[in-house]
N, C-alpha and C positions, 0 to 999 in steps of 0.2 A: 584694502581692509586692514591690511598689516598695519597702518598708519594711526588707526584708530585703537589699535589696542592699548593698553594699560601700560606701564612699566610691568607690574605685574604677573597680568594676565600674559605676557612676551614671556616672561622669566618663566613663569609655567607652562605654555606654549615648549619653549626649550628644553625644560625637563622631559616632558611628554615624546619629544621626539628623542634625545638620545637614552630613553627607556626603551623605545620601540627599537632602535637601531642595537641595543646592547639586546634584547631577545631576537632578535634576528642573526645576530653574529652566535648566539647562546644555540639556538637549532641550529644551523650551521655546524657550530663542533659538535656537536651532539649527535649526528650522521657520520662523524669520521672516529666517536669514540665508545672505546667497546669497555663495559665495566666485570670483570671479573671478581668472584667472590670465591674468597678461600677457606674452604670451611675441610674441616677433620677434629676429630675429639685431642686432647690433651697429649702432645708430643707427641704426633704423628707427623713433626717435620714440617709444618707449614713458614715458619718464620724463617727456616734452611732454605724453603723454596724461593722465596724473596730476595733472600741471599743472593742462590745463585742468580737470578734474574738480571740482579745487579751487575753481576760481573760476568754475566755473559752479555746482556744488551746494554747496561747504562754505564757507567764510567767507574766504576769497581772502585776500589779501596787505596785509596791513597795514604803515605807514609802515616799522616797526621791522623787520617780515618783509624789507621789499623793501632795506634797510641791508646787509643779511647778505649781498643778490648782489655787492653792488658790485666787493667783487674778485674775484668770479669773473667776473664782463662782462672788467675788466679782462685777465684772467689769460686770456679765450678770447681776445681781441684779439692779444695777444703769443703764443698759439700758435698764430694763423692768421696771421698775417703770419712766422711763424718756420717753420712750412710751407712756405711760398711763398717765402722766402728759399734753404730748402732745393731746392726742386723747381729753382729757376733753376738751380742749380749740375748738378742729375742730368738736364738737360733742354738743358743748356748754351744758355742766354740768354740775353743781355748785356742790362745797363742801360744804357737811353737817355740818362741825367745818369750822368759818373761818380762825381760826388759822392754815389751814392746807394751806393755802394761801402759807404762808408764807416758811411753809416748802415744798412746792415745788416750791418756788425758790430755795433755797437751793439747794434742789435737780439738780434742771436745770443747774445751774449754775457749775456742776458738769463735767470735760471731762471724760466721764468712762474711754476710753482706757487708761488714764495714773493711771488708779488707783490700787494700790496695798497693802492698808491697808484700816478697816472700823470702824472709830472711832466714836464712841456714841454719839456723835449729829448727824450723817448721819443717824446711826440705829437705832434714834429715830424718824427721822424723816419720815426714810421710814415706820414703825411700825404703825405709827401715820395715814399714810395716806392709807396704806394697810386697816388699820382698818375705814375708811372713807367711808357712805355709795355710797357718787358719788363716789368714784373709784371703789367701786367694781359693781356700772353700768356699769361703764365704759369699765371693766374687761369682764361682761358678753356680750357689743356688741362687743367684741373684734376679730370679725370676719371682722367690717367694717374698721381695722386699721392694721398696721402689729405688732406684739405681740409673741410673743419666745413662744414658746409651753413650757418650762420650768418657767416661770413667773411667776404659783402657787406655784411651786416644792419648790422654793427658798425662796420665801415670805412666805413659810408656815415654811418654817423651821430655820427661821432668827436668831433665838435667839443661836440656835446650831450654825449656821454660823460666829455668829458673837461673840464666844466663845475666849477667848483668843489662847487656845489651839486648833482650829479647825483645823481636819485633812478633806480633804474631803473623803467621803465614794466612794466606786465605781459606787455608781446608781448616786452620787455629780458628777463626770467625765463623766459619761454618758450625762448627760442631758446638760451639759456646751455645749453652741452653741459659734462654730469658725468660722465662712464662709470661705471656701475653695475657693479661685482662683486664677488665674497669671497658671505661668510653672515655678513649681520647685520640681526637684526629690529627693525624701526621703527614700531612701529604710531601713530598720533595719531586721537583723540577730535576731531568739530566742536565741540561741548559743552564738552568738558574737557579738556587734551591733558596726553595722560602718553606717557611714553617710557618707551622697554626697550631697554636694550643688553646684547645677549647675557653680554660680557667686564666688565661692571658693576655683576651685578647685587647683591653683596654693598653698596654701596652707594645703589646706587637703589631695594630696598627696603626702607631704613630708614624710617622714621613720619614722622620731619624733611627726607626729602629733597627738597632744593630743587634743580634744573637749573644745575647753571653755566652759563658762558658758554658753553664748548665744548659741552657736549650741547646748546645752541642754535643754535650753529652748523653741528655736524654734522647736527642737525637738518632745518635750512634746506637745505643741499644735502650730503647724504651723498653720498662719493666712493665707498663699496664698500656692498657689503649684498644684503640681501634684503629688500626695502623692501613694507612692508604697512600699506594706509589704510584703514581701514574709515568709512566715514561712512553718514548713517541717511537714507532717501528715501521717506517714507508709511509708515515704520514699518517697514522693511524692510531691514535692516544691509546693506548691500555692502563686502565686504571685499577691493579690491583687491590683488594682489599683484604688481610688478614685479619683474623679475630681470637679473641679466646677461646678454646678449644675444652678448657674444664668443663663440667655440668653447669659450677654455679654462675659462668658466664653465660652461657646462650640466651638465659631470658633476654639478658640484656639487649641482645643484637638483633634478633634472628627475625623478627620484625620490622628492621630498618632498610633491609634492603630490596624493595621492590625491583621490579622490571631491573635486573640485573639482568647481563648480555647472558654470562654462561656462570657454571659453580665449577669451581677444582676440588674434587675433594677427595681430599690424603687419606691415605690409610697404610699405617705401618706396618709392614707382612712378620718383623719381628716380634708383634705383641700377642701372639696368638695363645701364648702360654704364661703372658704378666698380668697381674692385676690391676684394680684400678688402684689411682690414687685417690677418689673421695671413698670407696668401699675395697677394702682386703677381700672379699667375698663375690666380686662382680668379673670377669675376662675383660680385658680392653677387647677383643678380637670384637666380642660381642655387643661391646658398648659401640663402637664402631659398626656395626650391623645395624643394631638398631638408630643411631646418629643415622645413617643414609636413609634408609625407611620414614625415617620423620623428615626428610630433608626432600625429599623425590615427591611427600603425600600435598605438603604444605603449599594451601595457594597460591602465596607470594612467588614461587619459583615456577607457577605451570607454565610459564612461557621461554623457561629457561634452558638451557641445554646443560647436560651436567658430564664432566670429563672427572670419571675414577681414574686418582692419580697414584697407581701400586707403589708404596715408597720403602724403602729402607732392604732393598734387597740383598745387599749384600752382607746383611745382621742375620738377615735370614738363613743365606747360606752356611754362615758359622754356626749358628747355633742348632740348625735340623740335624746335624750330627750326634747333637747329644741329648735334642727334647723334641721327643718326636709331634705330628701333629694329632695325630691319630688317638695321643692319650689326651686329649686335649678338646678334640671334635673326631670320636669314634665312630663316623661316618665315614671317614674319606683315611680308608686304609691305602696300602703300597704307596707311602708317600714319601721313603727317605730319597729317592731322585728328585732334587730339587727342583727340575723342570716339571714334576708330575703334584709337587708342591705348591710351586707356585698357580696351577691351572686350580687347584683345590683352595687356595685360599681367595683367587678370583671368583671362581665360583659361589664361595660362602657371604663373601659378600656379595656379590653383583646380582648370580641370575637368579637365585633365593630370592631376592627382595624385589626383581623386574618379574615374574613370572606371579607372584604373589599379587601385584598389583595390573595387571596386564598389561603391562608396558613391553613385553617380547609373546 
């Protein structure tokens, strides 16, 4: 019968089969891969978690990777001291030197995001004013402004940063804050690393395409997106996914990922007592309670399993010495042992929102 077919009808015969053969191979991986969704509200750490993933199971940061932070370390330094130049002003608290006046104009006057070198009158000036006792007032009600939980990391270690030679370190990558949002797919291979950008792709799949610089760099630290790593652990694809974590993100996403394997979802035990960033008048603690309440009720995820990921404990520890939780959620007194802490802020979130829904 083969004899009689067409030129054709053969040529479409052959499409037909290795369509059937690429769905066959397509179920196949799809039994050995597990899709992970990483959800938590706004700097609860999920893009750190990625991070570390990286460089504890995939092939971590190479010379050239770690090149790519450099101005973004920078670029956080200049917006955490341009924070805290602001807050003195809405907090009204004077500089101990008035010379430092002056260097923070400087400073303000500064656009961080175009910054990509840090030349010794900046990092004198930041120095100067790090060492300023109003700013490190300022530093410590840094609960009533918004403030990088890497702010000290950097400022403490400026002089290294600001080295000619500076490479950054891996805890330097970890702690660099990106805000993830928009929709743009990033996947990378341990093996092989191929990019996708959604707005690209007449380009990127050509036969010859080779990555520029920028899709390297965006790479390295994409500022929007819907960022997806899949890497392979005993044979067994894990395919993470992070998202924007804002408010005005979630319409975007939260809808797209059906029949996901499991959800991680973060939550940073330090924000019990900061605000948000779209409302001065909202608790992260609480916007993060209700974030998992809507994320446990929603049908897309009833088949999911969901792993509450307690994160930032060690912020925690620092800062229950001086804000307690109890002024914060008057519920859950005797809380300065931080072991009796952290069982209370599990609590507020987890069996609150499991026992409300019948889920224990």
């Amino acid at each position: 019968m083969e004899c009689c077919l067409s030129e054709e009808a053969k040529e479409q015969k052959r499409i037909n089969q290795e369509i059937e053969r690429q769905l066959r191979r397509d179920k196949r991986d799809a039994r050995r891969e597990l899709k992970l969704l990483l959800l938590g509200t706004g700097e609860s750490g999920k893009s750190t978690f990625i991070k570390q993933m990286r460089i504890i199971h995939g092939s971590g940061y190479s010379d050239e990777d770690k090149r790519g932070f450099i101005k973004l370390v920078y670029q956080n330094i200049f917006m955490a001291m341009q924070s805290m130049i602001r807050a003195m002003d809405l907090l009204k608290i004077l500089y101990s030197d008035p010379a430092n006046i002056e260097h923070a104009e400087l400073i303000r006057s500064v656009d961080f995001e175009t910054v990509t070198t840090f030349e010794p009158p900046y990092v004198q000036a930041i120095k100067d004013l790090w060492a300023d006792a109003g700013i490190q007032e300022c530093y410590d009600r840094r609960r009533e402004y918004q403030l990088t939980d890497s702010a000290k990391y950097y400022l403490m270690e400026i002089d290294r940063v600001a080295a000619p030679n500076y490479l950054p370190t891996e805890q330097d990558i970890l702690r660099v804050r990106v805000p993830t949002t928009g929709i743009i797919e990033y996947p990378f291979d341990l093996e092989e690393i191929r990019f996708s950008y959604l707005s690209d792709l007449a380009r990127i799949e050509k036969e010859d395409f080779l990555p520029t610089e920028q899709d390297i760099l965006r790479a390295r630290a994409p500022t929007t997106g819907i960022l997806e790593y899949p890497f392979d652990l005993d044979s067994i694809i894990f395919r993470m996914v992070d998202v924007g974590g804002q408010r005005s993100e979630r319409r975007k996403w939260i809808h797209c990922f059906e029949n996901v394997t499991s959800i991680i979802f973060l939550v940073a035990l330090s924000e019990y007592d900061q605000i948000l960033f779209e409302s001065e008048n909202e608790n992260r603690m609480e916007e993060s309670k209700a974030l998992f309440k809507t994320i446990i009720t929603y049908p897309w995820f009833q088949h999911s399993s969901v792993i509450l990921f307690l994160n930032k404990k060690d912020l925690l520890e620092e800062k229950i010495m001086y804000s307690h939780l109890v002024d914060y959620f008057p519920e859950y007194d005797d809380t300065e042992n931080i072991r009796f802490v952290f069982a209370a802020v599990k609590d507020t979130i987890l069996q609150s929102n499991l026992k409300e829904y019948n889920l224990v």
